[in-house]
C-alpha positions in Angstrom: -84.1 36.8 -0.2 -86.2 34.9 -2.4 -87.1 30.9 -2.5 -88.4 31.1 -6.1 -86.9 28.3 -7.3 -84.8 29.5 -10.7 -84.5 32.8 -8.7 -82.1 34.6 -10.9 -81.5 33.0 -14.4 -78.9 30.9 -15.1 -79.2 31.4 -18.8 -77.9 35.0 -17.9 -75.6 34.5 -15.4 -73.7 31.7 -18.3 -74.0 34.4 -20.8 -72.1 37.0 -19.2 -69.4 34.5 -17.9 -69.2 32.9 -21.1 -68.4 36.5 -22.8 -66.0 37.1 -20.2 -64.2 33.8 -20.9 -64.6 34.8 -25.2 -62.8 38.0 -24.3 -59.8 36.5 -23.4 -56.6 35.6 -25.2 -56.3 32.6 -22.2 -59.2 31.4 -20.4 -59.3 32.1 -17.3 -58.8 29.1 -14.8 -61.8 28.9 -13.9 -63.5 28.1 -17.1 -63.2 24.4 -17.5 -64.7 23.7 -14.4 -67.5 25.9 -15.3 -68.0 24.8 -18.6 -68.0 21.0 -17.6 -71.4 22.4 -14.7 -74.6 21.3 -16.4 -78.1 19.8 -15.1 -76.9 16.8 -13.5 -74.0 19.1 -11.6 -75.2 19.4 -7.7 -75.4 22.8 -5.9 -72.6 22.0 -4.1 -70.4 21.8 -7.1 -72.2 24.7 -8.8 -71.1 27.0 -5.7 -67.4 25.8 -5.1 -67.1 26.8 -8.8 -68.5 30.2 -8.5 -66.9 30.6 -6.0 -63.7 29.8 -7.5 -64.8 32.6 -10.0 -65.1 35.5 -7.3 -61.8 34.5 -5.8 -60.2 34.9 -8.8 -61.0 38.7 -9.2 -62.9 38.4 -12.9 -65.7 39.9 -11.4 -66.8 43.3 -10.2 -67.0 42.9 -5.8 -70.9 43.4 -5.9 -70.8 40.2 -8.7 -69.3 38.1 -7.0 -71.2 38.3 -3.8 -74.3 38.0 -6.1 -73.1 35.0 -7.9 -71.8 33.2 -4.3 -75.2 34.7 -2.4 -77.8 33.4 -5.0 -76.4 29.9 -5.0 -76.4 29.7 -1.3 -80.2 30.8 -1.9 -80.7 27.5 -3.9 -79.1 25.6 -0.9 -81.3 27.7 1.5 -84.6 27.1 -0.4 -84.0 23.7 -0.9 -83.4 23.0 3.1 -86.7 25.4 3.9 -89.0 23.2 1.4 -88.5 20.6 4.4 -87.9 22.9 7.7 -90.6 25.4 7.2 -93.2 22.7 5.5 -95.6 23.8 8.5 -95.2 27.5 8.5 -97.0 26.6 4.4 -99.3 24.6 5.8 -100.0 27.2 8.0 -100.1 30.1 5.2 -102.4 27.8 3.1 -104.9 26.8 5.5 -105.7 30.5 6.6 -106.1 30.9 2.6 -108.4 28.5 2.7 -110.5 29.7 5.7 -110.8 32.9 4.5 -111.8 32.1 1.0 -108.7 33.0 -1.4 -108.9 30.8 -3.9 -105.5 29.1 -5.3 -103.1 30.9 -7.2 -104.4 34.1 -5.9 -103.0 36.2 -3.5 -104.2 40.0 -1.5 -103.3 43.2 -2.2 -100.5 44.6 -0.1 -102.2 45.7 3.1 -105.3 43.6 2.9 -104.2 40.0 3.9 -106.0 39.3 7.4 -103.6 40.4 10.7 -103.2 36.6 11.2 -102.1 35.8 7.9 -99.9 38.5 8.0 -98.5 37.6 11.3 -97.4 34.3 9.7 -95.9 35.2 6.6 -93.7 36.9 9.0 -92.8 34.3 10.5 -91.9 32.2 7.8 -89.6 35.1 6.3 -87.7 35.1 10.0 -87.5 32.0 9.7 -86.4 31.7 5.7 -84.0 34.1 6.8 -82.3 32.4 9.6 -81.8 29.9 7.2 -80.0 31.4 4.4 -78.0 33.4 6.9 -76.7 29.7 8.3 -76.4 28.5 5.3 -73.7 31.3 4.7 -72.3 30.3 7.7 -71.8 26.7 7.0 -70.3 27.5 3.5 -67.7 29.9 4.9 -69.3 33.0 4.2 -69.2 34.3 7.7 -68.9 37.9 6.5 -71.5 37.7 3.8 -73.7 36.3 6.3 -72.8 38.9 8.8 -73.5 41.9 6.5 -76.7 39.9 5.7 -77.5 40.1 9.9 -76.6 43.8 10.7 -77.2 45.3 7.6 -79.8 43.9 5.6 -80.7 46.6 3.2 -76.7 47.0 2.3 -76.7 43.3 1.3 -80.1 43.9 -0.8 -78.4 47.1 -2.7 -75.0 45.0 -3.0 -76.9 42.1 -4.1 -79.1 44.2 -6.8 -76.1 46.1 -7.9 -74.4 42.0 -8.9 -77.7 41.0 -10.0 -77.7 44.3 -12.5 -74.2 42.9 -13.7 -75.9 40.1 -15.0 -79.3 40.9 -15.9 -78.4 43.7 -17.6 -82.1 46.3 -16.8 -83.4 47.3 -20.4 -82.0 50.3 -22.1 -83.6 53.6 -21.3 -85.1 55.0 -24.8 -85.3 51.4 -25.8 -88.5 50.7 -28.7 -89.4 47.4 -27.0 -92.3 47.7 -24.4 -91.1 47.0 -20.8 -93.9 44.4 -20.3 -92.2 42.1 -23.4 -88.8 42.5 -21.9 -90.4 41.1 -18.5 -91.2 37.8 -20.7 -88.1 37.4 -22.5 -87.0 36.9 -18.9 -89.4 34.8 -17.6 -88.8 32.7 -20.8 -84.5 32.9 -19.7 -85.5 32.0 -16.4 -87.3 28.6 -17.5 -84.4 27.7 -19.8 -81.3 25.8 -18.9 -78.3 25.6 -20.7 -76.5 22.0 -21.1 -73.4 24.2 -22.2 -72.4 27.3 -23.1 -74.9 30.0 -24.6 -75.2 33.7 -25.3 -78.1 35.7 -24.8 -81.1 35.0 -25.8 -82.6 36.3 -29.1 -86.1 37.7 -30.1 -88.4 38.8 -32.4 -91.9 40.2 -32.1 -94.8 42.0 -33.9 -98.5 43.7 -33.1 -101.6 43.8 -35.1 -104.4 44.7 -34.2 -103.4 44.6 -30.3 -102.2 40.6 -31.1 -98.3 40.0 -30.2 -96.2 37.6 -31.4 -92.9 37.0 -29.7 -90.4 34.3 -31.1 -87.6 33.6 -28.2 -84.7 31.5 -29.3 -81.0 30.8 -28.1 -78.1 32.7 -30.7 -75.8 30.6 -32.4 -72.3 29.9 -31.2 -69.1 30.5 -33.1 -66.1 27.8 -32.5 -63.0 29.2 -32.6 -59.6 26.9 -32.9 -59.8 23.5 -33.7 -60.8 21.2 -36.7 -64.4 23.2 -36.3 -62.5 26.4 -36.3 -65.4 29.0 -37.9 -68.3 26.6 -37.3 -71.7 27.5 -36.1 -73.5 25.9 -33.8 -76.9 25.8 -31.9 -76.8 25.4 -28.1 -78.9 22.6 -26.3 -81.2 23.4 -23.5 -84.3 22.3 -21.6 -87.1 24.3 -21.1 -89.3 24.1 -17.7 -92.2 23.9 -18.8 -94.6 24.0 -16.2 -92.9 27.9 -15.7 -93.2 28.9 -18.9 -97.2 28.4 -18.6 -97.3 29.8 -15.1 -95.7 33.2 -16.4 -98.7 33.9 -18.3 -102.0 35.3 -16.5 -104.2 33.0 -19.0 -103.3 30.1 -21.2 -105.7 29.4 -24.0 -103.3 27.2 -25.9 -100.5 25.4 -25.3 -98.1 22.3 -27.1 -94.9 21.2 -28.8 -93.8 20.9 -32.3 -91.3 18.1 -32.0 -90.2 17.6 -35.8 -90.9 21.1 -36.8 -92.6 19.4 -40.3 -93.9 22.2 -42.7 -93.1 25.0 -40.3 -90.5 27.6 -40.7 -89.8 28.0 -37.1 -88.4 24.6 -36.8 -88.8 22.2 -33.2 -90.6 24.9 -31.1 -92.9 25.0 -27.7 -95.9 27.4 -28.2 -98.0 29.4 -25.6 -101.2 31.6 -26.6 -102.9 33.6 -24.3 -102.7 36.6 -22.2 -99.9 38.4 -20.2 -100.1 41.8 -18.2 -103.0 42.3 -19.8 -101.7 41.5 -23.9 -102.7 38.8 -26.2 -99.6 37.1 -26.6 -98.5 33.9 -29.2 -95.1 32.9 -27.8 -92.9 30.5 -29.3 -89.8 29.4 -27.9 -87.6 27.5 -30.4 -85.0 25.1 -31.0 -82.7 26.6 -32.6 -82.5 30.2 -33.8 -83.1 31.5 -37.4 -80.8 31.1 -40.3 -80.2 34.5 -40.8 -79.0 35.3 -36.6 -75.7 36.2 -36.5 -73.8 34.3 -33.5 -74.6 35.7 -29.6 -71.1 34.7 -29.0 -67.5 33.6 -29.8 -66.5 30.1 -27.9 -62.5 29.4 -28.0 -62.7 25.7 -28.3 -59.0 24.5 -27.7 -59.3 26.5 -24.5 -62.4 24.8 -23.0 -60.5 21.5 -23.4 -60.0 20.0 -19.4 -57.0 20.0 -18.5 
């Protein structure tokens, strides 16, 4: 398991549950509680709710061990920060000693035996972890499978992860490498509410990209807004989005959006898997996107 910190996307994960929730004549009953999740929401509350979501039977088996394991990853990663704090002072000092400088790391098969030795170490040990963590929740069986068969979990796991993060079409005319950072922009955003996928636009010349990322509208349904269209809120993790790129040679915000067409926007230049890139992620989407999805409002009223 991972203890990347926004290890998988929430901004996916809310899309697909959000059309799930569109796609219904009567919301399911899990979708106040999981509307009303946001920043300030703990990871305690975040995981009773998905897991209210799996019991329910809305999701395909493999999902809903995804959604339920991931979030237990959070926990997990958030306990190892503080339980494993010498095991990465261990790593980093035998970085140091043998000259790698930060931010780098070797090629498989070349770290030294000892740093190797380690890192093993700390992934028993990360391990252990998560698979308590399981335990303490009430996954007993999830954290059972995760002991005696290991490379079942993964494939369960990656089959639910798929489910969310849907993999790029085959035959599809956008480059692999430009899907890979529409991701890594997803997995730096967090929605405040509910939000479809994420939209983009992009263009080359002359071996310079540009790539305009932006949440799609959302379309109430019911109420006195019946029809209207709205832009979703989010925040944007900064320090990720500059860390996805191999070289930043610019960076900023355009709070006002004054004389520009784009609007309120955050802008990165510089280079990724080996492209010049100009990203910008905006505000809101364009006037001419159609909604990414449908939101019944008089549903999402609490009960």
């Amino acid at each position: 398991m991972s203890t990347r910190d926004n290890d998988p996307l929430h901004a996916a994960i809310d899309a697909r549950l959000a059309s799930l929730v569109a796609n219904r004549a009567t919301p399911p009953a899990w979708a106040g509680p999981w509307r009303r999740l946001g920043p300030e929401s703990s990871d305690d509350e975040r995981l009773a709710v998905y897991r209210a979501i799996r019991s329910s039977g809305s999701l395909p088996e493999d999902a809903g061990l995804y959604l339920v394991s991931w979030q237990v990853d959070a926990l997990a990663s958030r306990h190892a920060e503080q339980a494993l704090h010498h095991l990465d002072d261990q790593l980093e000092a035998l970085e140091r000693a043998h000259g790698l400088d930060e931010g780098e790391a070797w090629e498989p098969g070349e770290a030294p035996p000892e740093y190797a030795a380690a890192l093993r170490r700390y992934h028993d040990a990360w391990d252990a972890i998560f698979a308590e963590k399981l335990e303490q929740y009430g996954e007993a069986d999830m954290a059972r499978l995760f002991r005696e068969d290991p490379e079942e979990f993964r494939r369960r796991s990656e089959a639910g992860r798929l489910y969310f993060h849907e993999p790029r079409r085959p035959g599809s005319e956008v480059p692999a490498w430009l899907d890979e950072l529409v991701e890594a922009v997803a997995g730096c955003l967090t929605a405040d509410g509910p939000m479809g996928p994420l939209g983009f636009r992009y263009g080359e010349e002359e071996g310079f990209w540009e790539l305009v990322v932006y949440p799609t509208p959302v379309e109430l349904l019911g109420g006195a807004h019946d029809g209207a269209v709205v832009a979703p809120g989010f925040t944007l993790d900064l320090a990720g989005l500059r860390a996805a790129f191999d070289r930043v040679d610019d960076f900023g915000w355009n709070a006002l959006g004054l004389h520009d067409t784009d609007g309120p926007h955050v802008w990165v230049e510089g280079e990724y898997r080996g492209r010049e890139v100009w990203l910008r992620v905006l505000a809101q989407a364009p006037e001419d996107e159609d909604p990414g999805m449908k939101l019944d409002v008089q549903g999402s009223r609490p009960g």
